[in-house]
C-alpha positions as CSV (number, residue, x, y, z in Angstrom):
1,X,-94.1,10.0,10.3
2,X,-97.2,9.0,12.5
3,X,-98.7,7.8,9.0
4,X,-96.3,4.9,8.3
5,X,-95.7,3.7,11.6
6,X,-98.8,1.4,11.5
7,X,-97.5,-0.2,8.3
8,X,-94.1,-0.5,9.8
9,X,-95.0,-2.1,12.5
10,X,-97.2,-4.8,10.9
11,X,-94.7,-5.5,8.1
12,X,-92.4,-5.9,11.2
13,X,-94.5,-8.3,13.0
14,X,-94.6,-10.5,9.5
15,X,-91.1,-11.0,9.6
16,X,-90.4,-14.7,10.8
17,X,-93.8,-15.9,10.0
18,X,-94.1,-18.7,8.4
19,X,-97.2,-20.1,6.6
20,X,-97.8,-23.8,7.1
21,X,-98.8,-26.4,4.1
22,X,-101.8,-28.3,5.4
23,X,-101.9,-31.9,4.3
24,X,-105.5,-33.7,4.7
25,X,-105.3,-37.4,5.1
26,X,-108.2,-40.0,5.4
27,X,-108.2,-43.2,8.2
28,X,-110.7,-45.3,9.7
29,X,-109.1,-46.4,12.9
30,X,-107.0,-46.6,15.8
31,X,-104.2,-47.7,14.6
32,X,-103.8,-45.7,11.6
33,X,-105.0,-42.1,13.5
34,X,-102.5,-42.9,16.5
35,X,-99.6,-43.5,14.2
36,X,-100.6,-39.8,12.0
37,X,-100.8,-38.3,15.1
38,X,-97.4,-39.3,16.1
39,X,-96.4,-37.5,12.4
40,X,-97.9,-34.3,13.3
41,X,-95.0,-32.8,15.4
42,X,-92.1,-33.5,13.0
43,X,-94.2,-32.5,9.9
44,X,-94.8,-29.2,12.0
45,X,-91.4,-28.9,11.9
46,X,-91.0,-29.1,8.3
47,X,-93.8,-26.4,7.6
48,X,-96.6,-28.8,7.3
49,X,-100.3,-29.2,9.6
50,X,-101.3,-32.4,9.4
51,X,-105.3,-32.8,9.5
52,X,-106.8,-36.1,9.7
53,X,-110.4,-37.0,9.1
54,X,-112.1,-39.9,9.7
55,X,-113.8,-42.1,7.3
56,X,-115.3,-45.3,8.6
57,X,-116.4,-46.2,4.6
58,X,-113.6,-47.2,2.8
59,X,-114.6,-46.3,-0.5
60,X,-116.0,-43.1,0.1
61,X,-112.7,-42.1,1.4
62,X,-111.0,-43.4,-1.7
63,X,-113.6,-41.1,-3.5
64,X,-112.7,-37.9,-1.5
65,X,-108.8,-38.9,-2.6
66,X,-110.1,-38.9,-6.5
67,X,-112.1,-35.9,-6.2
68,X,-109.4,-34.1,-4.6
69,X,-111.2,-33.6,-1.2
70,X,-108.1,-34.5,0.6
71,X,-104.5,-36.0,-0.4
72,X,-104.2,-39.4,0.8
73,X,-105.6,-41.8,3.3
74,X,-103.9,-44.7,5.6
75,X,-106.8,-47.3,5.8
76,X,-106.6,-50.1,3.2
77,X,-104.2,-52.5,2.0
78,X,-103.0,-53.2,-1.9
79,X,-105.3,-55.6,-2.4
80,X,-108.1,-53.4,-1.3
81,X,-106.8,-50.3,-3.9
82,X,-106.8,-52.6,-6.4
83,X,-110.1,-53.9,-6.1
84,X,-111.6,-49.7,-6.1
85,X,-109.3,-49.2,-8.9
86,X,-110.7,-51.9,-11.1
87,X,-114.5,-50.4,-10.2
88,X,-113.7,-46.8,-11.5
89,X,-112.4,-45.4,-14.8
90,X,-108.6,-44.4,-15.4
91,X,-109.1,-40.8,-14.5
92,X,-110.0,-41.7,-10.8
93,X,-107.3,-44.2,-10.5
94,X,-105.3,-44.2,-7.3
95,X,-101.8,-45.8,-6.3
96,X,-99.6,-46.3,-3.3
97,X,-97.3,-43.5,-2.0
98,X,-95.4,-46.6,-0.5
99,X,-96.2,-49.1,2.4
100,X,-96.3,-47.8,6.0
101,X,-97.0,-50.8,8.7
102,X,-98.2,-54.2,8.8
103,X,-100.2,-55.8,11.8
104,X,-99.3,-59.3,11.1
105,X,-101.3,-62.6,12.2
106,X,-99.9,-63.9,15.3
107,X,-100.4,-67.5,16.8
108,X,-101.4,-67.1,20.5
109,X,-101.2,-68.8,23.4
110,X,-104.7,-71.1,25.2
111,X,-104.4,-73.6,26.7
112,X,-101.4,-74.8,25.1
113,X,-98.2,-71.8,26.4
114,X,-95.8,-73.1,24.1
115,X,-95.7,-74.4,20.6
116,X,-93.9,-78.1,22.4
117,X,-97.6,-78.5,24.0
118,X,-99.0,-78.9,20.9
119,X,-100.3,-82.5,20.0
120,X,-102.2,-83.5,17.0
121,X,-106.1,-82.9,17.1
122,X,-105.7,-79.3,18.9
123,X,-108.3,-77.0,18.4
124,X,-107.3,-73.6,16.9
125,X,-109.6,-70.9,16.5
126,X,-109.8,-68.7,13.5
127,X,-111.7,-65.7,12.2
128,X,-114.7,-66.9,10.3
129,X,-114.4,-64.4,7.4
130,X,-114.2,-65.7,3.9
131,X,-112.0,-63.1,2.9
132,X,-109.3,-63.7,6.0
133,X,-109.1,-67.8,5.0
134,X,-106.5,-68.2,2.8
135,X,-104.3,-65.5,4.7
136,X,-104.7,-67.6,7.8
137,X,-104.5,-70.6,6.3
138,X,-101.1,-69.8,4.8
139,X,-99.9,-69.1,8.0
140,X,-101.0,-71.8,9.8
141,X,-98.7,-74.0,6.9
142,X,-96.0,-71.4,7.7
143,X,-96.2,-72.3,11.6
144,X,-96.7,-76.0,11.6
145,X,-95.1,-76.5,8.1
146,X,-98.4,-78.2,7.2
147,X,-99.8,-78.9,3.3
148,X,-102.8,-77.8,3.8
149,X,-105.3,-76.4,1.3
150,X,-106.1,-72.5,1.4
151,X,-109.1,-72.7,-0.3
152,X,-111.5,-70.9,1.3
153,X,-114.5,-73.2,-0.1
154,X,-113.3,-75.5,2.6
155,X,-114.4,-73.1,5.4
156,X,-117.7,-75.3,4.6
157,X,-116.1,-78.4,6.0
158,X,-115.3,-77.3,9.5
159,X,-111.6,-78.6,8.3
160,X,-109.4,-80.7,10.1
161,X,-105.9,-80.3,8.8
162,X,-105.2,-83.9,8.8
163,X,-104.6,-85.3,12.5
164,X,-102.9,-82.2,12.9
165,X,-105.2,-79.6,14.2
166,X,-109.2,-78.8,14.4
167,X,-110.3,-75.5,13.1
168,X,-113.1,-73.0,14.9
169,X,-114.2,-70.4,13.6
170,X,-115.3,-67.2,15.4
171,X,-116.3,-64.0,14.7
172,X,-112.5,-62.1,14.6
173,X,-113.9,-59.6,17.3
174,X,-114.5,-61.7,19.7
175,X,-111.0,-63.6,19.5
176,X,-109.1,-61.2,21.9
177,X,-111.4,-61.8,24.5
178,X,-112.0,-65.7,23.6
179,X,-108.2,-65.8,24.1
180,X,-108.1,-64.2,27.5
181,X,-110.0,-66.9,29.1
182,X,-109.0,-69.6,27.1
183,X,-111.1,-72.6,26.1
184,X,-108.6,-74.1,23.1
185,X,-105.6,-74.9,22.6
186,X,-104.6,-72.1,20.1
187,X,-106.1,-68.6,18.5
188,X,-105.0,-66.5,15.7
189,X,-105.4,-62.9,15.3
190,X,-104.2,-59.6,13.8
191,X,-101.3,-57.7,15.8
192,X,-104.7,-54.4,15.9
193,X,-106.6,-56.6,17.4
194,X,-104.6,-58.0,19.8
195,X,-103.4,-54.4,20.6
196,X,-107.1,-52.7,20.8
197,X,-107.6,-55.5,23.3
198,X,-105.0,-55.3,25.7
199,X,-103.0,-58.7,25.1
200,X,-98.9,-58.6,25.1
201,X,-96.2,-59.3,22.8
202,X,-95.7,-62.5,25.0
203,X,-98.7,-64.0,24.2
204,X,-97.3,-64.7,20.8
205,X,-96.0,-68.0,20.0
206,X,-95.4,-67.3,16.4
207,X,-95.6,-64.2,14.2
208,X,-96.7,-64.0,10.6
209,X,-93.5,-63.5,8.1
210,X,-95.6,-62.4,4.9
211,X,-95.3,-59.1,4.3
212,X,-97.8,-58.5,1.5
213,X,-100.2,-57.7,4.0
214,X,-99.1,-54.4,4.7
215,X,-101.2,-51.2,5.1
216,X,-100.5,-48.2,2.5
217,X,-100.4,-44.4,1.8
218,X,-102.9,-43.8,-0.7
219,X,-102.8,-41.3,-3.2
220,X,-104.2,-39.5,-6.5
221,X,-101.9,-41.0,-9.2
222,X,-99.5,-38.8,-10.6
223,X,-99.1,-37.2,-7.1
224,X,-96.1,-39.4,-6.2
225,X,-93.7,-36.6,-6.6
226,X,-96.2,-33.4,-4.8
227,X,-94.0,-32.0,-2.0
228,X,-96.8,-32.7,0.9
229,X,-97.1,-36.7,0.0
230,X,-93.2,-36.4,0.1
231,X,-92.9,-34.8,3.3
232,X,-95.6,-36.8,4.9
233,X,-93.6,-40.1,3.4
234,X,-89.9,-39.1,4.1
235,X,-91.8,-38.7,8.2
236,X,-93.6,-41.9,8.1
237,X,-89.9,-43.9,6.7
238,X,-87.8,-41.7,9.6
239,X,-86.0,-43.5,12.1
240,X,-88.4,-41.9,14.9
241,X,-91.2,-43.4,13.6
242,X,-90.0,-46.6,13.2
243,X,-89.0,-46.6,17.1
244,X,-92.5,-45.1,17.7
245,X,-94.4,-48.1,16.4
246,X,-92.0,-50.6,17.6
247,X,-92.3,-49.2,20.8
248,X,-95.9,-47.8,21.1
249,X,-97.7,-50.5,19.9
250,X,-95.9,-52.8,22.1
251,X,-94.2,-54.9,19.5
252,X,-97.8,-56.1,18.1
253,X,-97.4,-53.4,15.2
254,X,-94.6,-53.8,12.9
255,X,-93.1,-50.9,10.7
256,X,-92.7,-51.7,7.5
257,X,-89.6,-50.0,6.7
């Protein structure tokens, strides 16, 4: 009897154990790793052990997706897959697993507190990236229900927008702070960057409605339907996540669901 009680005793032990499916997913900042992290409990309860790396190149992560170094990342936006995608052949394409949250331009309060302050000629200060022009520019005619072009070749002209307002351009990192001590009228940023700064939902006197601008699940193509991208998904769409990043990112984030 002695001989099997060892083996008994073990094959007991494994009863109830349960292996776990790990899922490896790629970010490159705050926002994204706080909102995975926040995943990690409720895919533990599903059988999965969410690992997140960090990346800080975005197209070496999309890389590690092709190669099948890990299963997705949450760091880029549409636009930004399809730009990779058009770089590399058909094998290595990637898609969208579906859109997860969107930090949306908001107009923010300087010397001006309320969008009845404003008088034509105010100064509003934008980022002074080529590639965030036509975004902001958008909004801006969304706001003040201007016409006015979104060309970024006009970032040249240091644009007025009629009589309307004066443009400044600033390095987007230092808007946050720019805005805490106010010197014009108006600033524009991204709900991250007002978040990873400190600033309050009640700075905002108007909120981007666009939601094209929304950051994604990437994935290997044809993985749409793997049960980890699933599980991860059907967790990132639940109603506790949704009240996380309400609620979390102090109304700056916005799910996208």
């Amino acid at each position: 009897m002695k001989k099997i009680v060892v083996p008994l005793l073990l094959l007991l032990s494994l009863v109830g154990c349960k292996t776990e499916t790990l899922i490896r997913v790629v970010t490159n900042g705050c926002i994204h790793t706080e909102i995975l992290n926040a995943a990690k409990a409720p895919l533990k309860a599903k059988g999965y052990r969410l690992q997140i790396d960090t990346f800080n190149n975005p197209t070496l992560a999309n890389n590690s997706i092709s190669s099948g170094g890990v299963d997705a990342s949450l760091s880029q936006k549409t636009d930004d897959l399809l730009k990779y995608n058009a770089r590399v052949s058909k094998r290595a394409e990637l898609t969208s697993a579906g859109r997860v949250y969107i930090s949306a331009l908001g107009l923010y309060t300087g010397t001006k507190t309320t969008l009845d302050d404003y008088t034509p000629g105010d100064k509003i200060v934008i980022s002074d990236r080529a590639e965030d022009f036509e975004r902001i520019m958008r909004f801006i005619n969304e706001v003040f229900a201007f016409k006015f072009s979104t060309d970024k070749n006009n970032m040249r002209n240091k644009p007025r927008i009629g009589d309307a307002l004066t443009v400044e351009y600033m390095n987007p990192d230092l808007i946050p702070e720019a805005q805490k001590h106010p010197a014009e009228a108006f600033y524009i940023m991204t709900g991250a960057q007002a978040y990873a700064s400190g600033l309050s939902y009640n700075n905002i006197l108007a909120t981007e409605r666009n939601r094209d601008y929304a950051f994604i699940l990437t994935i290997r193509r044809g993985e749409e339907n793997n049960g980890k991208i699933r599980a991860l998904m059907d967790v990132l769409y639940s109603d506790e996540m949704h009240d996380f990043i309400v609620d979390h990112f102090r109304g700056l984030i916005f799910p996208y669901r």
